[in-house]
Backbone atoms as SQL, in Angstrom:
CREATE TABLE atoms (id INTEGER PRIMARY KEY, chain TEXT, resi INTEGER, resn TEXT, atom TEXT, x REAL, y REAL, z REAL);
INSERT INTO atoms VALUES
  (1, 'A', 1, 'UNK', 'N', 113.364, 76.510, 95.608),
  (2, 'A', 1, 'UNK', 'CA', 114.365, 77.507, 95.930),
  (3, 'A', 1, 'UNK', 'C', 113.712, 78.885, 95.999),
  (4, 'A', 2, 'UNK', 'N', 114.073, 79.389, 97.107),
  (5, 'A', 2, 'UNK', 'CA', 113.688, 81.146, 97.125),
  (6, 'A', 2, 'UNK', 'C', 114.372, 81.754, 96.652),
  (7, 'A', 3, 'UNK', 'N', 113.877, 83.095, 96.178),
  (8, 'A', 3, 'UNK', 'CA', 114.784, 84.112, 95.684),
  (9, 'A', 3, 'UNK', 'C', 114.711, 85.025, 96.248),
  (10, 'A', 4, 'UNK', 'N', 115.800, 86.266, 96.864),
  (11, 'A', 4, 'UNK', 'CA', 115.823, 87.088, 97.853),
  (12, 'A', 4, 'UNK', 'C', 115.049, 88.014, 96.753),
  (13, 'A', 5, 'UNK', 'N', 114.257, 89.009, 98.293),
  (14, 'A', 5, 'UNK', 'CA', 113.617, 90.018, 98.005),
  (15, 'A', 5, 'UNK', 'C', 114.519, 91.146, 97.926),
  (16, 'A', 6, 'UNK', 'N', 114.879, 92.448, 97.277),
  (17, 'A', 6, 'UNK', 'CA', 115.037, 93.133, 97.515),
  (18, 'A', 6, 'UNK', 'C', 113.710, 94.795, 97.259),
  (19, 'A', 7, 'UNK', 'N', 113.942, 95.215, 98.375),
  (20, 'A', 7, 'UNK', 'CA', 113.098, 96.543, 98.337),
  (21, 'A', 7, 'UNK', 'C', 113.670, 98.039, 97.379),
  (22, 'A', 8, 'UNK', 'N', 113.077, 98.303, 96.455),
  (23, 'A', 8, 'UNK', 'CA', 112.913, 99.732, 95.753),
  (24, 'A', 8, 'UNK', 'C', 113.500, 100.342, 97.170),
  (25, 'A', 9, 'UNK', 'N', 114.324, 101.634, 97.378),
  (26, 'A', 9, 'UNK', 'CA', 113.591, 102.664, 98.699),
  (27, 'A', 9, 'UNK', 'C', 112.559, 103.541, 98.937),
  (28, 'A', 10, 'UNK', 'N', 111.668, 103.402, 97.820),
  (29, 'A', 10, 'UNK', 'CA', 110.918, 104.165, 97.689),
  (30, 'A', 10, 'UNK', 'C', 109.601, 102.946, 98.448),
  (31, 'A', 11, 'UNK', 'N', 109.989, 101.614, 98.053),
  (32, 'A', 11, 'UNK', 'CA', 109.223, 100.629, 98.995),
  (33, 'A', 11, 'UNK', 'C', 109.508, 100.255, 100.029),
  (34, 'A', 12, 'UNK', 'N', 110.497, 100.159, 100.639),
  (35, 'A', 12, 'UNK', 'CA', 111.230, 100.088, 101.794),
  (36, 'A', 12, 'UNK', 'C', 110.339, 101.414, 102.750),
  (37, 'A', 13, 'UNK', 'N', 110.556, 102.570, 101.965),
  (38, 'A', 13, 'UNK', 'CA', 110.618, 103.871, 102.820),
  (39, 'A', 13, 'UNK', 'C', 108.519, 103.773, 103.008),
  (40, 'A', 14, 'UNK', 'N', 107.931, 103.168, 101.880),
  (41, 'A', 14, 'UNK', 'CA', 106.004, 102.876, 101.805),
  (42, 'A', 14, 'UNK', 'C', 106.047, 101.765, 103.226),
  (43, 'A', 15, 'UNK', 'N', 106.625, 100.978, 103.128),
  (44, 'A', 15, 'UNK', 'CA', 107.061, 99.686, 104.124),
  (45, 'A', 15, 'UNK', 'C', 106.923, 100.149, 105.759),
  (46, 'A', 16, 'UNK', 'N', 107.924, 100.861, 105.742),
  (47, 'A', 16, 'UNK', 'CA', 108.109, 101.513, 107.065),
  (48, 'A', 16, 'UNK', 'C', 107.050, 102.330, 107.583),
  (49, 'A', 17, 'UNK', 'N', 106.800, 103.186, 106.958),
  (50, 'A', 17, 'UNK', 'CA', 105.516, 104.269, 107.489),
  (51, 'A', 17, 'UNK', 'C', 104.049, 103.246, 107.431),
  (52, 'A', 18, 'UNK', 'N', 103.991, 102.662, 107.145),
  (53, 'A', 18, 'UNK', 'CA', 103.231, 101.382, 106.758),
  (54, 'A', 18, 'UNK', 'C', 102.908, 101.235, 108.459),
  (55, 'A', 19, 'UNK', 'N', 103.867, 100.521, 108.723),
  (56, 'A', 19, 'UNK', 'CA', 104.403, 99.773, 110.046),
  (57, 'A', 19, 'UNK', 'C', 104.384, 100.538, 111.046),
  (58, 'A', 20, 'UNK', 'N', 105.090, 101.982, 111.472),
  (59, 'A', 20, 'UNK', 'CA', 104.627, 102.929, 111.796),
  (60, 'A', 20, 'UNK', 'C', 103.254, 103.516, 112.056),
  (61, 'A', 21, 'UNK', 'N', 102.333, 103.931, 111.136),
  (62, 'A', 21, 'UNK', 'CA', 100.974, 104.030, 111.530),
  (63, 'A', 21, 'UNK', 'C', 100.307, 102.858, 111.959),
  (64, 'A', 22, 'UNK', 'N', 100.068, 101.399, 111.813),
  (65, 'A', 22, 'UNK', 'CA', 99.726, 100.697, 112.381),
  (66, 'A', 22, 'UNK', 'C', 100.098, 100.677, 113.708),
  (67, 'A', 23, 'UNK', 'N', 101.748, 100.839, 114.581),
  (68, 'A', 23, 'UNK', 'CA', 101.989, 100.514, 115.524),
  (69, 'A', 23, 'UNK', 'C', 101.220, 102.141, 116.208),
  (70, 'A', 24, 'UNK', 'N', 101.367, 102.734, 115.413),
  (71, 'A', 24, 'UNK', 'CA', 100.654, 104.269, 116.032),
  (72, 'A', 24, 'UNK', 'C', 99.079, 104.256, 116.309),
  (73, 'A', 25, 'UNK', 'N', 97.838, 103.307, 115.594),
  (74, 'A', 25, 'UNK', 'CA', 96.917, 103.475, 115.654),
  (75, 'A', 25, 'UNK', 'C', 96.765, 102.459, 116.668),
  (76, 'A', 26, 'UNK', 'N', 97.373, 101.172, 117.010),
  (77, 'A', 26, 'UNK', 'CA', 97.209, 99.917, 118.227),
  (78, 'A', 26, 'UNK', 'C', 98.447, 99.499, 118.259),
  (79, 'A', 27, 'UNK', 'N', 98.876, 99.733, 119.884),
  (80, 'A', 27, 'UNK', 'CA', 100.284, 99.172, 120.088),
  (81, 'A', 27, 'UNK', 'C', 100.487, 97.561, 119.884),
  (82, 'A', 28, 'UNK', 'N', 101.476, 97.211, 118.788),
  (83, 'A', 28, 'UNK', 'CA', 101.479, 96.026, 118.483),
  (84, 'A', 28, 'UNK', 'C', 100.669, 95.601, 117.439),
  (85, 'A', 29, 'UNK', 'N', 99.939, 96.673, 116.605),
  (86, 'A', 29, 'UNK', 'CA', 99.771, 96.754, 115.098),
  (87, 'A', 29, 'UNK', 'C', 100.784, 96.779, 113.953),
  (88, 'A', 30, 'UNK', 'N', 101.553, 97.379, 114.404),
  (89, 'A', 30, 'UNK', 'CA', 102.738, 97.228, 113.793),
  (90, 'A', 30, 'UNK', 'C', 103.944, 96.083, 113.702),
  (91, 'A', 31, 'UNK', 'N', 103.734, 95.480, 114.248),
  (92, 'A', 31, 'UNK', 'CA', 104.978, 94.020, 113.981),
  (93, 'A', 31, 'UNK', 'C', 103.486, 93.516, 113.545),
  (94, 'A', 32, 'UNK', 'N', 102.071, 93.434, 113.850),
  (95, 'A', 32, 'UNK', 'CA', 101.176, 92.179, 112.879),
  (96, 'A', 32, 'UNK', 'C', 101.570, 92.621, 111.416),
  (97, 'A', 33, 'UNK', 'N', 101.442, 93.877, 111.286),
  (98, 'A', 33, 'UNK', 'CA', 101.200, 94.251, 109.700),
  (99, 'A', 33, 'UNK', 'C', 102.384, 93.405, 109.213),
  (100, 'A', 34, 'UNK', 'N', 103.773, 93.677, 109.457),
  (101, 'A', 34, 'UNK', 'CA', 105.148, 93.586, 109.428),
  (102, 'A', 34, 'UNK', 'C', 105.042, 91.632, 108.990),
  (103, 'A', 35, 'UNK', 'N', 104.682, 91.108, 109.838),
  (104, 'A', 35, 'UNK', 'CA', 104.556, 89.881, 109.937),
  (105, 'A', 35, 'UNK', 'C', 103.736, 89.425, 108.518),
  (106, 'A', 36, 'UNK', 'N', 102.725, 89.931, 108.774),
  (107, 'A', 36, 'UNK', 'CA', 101.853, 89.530, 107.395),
  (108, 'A', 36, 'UNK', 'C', 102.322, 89.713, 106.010),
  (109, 'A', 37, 'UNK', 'N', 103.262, 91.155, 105.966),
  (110, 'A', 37, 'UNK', 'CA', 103.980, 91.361, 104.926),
  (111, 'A', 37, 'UNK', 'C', 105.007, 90.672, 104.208),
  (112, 'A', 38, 'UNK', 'N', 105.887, 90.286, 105.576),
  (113, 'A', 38, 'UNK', 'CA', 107.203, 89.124, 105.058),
  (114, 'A', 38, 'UNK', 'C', 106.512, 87.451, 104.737),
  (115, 'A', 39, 'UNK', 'N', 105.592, 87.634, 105.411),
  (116, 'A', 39, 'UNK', 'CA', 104.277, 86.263, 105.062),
  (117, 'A', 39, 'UNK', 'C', 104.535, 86.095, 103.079),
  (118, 'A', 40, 'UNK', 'N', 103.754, 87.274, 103.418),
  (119, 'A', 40, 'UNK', 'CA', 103.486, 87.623, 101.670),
  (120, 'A', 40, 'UNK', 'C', 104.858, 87.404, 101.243),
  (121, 'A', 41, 'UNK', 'N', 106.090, 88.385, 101.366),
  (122, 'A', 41, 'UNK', 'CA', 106.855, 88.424, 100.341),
  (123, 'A', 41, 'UNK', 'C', 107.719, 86.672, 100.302),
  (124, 'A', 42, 'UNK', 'N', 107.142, 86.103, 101.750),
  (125, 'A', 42, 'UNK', 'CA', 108.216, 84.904, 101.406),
  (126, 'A', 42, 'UNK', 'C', 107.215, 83.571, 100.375),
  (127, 'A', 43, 'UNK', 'N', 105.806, 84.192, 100.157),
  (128, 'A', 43, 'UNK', 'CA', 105.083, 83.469, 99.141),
  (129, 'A', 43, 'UNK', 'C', 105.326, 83.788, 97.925),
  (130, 'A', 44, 'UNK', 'N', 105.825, 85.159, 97.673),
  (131, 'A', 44, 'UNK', 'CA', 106.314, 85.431, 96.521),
  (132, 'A', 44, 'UNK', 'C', 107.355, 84.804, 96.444),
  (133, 'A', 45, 'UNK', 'N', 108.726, 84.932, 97.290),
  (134, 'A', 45, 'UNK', 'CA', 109.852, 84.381, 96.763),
  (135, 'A', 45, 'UNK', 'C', 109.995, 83.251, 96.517),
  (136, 'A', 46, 'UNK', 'N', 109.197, 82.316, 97.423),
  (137, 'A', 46, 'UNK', 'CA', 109.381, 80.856, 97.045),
  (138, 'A', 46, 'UNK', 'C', 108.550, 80.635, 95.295),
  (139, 'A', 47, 'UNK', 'N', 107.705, 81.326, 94.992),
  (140, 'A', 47, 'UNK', 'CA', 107.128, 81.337, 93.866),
  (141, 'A', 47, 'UNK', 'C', 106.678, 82.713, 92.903),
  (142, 'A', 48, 'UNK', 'N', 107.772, 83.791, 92.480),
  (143, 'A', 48, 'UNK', 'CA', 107.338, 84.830, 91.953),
  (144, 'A', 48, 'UNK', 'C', 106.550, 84.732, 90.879),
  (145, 'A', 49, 'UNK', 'N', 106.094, 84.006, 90.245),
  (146, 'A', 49, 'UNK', 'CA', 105.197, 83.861, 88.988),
  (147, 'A', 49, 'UNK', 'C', 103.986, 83.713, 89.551),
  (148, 'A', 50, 'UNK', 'N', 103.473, 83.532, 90.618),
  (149, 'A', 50, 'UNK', 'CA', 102.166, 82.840, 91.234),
  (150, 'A', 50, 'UNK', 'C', 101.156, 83.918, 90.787),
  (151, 'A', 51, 'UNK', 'N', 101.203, 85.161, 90.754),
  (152, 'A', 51, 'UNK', 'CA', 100.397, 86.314, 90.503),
  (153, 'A', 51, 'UNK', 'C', 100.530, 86.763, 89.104),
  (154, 'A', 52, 'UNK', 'N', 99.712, 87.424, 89.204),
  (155, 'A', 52, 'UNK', 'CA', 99.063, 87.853, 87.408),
  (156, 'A', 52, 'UNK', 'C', 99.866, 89.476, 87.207),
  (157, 'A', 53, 'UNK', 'N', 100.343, 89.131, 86.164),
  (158, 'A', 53, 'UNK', 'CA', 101.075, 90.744, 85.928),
  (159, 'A', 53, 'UNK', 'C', 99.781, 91.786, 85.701),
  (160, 'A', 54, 'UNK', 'N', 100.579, 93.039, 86.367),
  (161, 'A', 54, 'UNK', 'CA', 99.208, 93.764, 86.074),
  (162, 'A', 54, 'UNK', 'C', 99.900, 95.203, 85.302),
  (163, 'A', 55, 'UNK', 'N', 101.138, 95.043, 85.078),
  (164, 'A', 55, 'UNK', 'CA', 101.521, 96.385, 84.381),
  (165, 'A', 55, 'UNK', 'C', 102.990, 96.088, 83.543),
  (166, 'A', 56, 'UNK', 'N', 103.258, 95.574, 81.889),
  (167, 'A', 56, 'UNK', 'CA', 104.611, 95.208, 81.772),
  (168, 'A', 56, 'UNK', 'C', 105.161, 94.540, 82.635),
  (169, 'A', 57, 'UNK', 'N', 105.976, 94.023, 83.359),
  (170, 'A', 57, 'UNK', 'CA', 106.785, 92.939, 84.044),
  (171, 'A', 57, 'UNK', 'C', 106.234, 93.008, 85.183),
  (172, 'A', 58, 'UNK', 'N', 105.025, 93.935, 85.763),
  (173, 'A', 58, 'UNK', 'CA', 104.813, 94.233, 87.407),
  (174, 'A', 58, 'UNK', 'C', 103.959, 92.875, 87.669),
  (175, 'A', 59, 'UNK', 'N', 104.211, 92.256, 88.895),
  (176, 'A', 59, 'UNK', 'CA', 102.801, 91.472, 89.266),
  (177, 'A', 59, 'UNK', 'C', 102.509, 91.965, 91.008),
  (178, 'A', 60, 'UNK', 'N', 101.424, 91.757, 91.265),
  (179, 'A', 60, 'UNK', 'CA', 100.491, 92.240, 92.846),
  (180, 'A', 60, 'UNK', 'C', 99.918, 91.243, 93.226),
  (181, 'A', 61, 'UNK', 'N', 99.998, 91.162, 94.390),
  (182, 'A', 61, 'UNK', 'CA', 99.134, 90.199, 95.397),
  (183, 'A', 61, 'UNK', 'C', 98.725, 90.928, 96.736),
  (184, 'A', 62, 'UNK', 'N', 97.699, 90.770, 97.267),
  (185, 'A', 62, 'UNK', 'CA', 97.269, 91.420, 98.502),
  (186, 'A', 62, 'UNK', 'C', 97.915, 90.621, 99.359),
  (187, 'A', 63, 'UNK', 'N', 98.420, 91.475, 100.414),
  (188, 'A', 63, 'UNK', 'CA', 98.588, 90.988, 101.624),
  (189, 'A', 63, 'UNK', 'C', 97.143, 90.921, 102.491),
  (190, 'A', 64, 'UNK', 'N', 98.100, 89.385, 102.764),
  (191, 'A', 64, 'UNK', 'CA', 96.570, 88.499, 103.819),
  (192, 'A', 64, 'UNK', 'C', 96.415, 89.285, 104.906),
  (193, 'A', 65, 'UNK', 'N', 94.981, 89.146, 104.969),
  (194, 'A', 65, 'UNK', 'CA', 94.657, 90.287, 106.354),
  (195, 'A', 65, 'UNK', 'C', 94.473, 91.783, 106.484),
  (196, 'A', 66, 'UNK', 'N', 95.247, 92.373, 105.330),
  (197, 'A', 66, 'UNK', 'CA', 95.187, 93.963, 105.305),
  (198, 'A', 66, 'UNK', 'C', 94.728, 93.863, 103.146),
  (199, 'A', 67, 'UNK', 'N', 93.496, 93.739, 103.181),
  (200, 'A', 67, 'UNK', 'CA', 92.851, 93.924, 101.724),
  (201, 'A', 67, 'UNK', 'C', 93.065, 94.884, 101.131),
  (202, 'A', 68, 'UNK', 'N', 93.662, 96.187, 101.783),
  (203, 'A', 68, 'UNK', 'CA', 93.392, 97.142, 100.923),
  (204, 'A', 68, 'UNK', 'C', 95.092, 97.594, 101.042),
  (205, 'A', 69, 'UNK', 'N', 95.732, 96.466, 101.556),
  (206, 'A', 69, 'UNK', 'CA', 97.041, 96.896, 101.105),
  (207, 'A', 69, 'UNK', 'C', 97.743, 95.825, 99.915),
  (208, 'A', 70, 'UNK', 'N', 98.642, 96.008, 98.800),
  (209, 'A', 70, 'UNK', 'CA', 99.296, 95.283, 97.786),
  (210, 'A', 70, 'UNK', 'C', 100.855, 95.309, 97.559),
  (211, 'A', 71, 'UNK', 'N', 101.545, 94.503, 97.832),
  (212, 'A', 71, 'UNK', 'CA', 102.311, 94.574, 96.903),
  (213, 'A', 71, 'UNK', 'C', 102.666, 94.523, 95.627),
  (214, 'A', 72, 'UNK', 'N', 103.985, 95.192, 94.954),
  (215, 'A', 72, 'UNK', 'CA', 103.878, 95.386, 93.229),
  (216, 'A', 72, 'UNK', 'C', 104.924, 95.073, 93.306),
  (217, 'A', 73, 'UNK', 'N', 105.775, 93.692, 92.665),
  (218, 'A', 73, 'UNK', 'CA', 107.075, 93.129, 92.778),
  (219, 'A', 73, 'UNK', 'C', 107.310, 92.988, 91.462),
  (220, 'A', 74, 'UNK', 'N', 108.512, 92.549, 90.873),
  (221, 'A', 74, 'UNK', 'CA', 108.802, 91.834, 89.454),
  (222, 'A', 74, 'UNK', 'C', 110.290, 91.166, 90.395),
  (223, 'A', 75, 'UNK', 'N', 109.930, 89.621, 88.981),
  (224, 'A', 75, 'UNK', 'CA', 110.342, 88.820, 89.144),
  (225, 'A', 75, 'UNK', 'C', 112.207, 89.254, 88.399),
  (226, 'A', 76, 'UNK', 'N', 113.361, 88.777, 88.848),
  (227, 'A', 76, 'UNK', 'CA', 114.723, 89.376, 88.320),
  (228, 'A', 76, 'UNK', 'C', 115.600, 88.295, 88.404),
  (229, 'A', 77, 'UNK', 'N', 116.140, 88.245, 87.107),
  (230, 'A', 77, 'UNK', 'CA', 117.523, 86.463, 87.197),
  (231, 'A', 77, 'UNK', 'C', 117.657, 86.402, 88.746),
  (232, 'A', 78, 'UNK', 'N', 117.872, 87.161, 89.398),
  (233, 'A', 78, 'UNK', 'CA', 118.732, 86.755, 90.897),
  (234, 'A', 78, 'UNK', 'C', 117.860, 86.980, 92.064),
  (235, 'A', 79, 'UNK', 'N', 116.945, 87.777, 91.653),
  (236, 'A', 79, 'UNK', 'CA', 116.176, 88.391, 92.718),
  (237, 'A', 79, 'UNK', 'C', 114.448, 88.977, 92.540),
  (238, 'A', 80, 'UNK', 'N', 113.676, 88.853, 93.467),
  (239, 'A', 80, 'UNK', 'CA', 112.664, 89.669, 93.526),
  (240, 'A', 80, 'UNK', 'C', 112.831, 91.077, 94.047),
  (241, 'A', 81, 'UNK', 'N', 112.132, 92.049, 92.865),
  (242, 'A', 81, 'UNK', 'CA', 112.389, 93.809, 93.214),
  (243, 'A', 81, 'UNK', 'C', 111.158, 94.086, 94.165),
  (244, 'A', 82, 'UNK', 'N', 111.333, 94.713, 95.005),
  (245, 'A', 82, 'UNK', 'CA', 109.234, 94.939, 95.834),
  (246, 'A', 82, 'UNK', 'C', 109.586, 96.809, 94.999),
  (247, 'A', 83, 'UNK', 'N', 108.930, 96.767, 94.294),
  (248, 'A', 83, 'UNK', 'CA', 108.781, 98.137, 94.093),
  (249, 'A', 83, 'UNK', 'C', 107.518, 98.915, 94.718),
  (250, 'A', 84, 'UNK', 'N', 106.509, 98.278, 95.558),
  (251, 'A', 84, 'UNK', 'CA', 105.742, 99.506, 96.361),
  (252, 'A', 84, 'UNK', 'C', 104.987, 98.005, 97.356),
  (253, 'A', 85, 'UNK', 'N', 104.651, 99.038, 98.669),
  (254, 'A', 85, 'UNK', 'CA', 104.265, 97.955, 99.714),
  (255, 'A', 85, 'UNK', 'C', 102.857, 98.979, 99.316),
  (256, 'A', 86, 'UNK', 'N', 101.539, 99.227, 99.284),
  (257, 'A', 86, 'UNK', 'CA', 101.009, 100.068, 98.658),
  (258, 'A', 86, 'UNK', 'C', 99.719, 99.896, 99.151),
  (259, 'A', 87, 'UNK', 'N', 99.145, 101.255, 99.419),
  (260, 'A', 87, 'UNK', 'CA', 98.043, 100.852, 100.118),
  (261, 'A', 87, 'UNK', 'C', 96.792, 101.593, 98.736),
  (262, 'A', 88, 'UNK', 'N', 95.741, 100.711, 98.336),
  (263, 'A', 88, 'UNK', 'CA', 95.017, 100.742, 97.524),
  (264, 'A', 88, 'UNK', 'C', 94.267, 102.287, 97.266),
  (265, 'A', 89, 'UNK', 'N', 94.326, 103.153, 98.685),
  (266, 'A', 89, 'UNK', 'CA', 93.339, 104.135, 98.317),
  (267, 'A', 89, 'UNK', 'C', 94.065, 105.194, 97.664),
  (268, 'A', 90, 'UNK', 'N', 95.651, 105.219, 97.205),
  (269, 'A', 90, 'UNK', 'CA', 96.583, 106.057, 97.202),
  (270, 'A', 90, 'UNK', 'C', 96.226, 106.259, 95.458),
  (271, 'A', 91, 'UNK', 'N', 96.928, 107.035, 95.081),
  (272, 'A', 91, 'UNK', 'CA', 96.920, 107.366, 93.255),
  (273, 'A', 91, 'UNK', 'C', 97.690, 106.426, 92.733),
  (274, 'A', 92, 'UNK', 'N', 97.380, 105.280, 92.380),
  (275, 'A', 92, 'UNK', 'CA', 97.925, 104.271, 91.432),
  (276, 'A', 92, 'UNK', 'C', 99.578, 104.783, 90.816),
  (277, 'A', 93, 'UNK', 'N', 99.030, 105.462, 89.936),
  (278, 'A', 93, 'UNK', 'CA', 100.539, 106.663, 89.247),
  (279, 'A', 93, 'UNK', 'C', 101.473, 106.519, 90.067),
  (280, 'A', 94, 'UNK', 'N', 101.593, 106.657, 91.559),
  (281, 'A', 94, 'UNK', 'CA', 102.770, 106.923, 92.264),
  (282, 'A', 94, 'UNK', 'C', 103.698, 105.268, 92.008),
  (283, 'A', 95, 'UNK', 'N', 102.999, 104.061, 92.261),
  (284, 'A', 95, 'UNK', 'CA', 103.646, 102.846, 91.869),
  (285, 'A', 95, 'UNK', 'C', 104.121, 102.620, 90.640),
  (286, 'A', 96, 'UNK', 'N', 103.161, 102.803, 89.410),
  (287, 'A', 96, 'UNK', 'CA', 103.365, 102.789, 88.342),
  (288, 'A', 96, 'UNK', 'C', 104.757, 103.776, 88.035),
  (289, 'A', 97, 'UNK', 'N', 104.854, 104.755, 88.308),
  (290, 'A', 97, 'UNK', 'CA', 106.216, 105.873, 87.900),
  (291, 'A', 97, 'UNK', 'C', 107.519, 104.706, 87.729),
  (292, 'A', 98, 'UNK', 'N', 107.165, 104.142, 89.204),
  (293, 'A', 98, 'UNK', 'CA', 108.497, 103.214, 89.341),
  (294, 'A', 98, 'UNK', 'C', 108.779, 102.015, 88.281),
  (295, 'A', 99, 'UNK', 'N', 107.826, 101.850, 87.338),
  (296, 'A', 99, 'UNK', 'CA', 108.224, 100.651, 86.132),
  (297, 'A', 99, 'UNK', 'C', 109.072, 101.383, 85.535);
């Protein structure tokens, strides 16, 4: 059984600009990234425990294909939270705030 994702807006809003500069740097960079992402989050949902917590309840997994981008989800009775779609070179702190 999956469990729906829901997005932080503060990950939603990392998500989008995400998707955005990719489709801005190669037309049609942007739905790959997009693609690879819901890849990821539907490996999480079918299994949110699969990854190693890395902060109190947070756990991360790289999205396949883009290494230096992560998601930071926790697992919830009803649902998975994505609290940052997150790209590695950024100040850590900004994800972390959101625990």
């Amino acid at each position: 059984m999956s469990l729906p994702t829901e997005f932080r807006t503060e990950a939603q809003d990392e998500y989008n600009e995400a998707i955005d500069w990719f489709e801005a740097f190669r037309p049609g960079g942007g739905a790959r990234f997009e693609a690879a992402v819901e890849a990821t989050l539907a490996r999480i949902a079918a299994n949110p425990r699969m990854h190693a917590v890395v902060l109190a309840d947070v756990r991360k997994t790289v999205v396949s294909g883009y290494p230096y981008y992560c998601v930071y989800y926790r697992e919830r009775p009803a649902d998975v939270e994505v609290l940052s779609v997150f790209h590695t070179s950024r100040d850590p702190s900004i994800w972390q705030a959101r625990v």
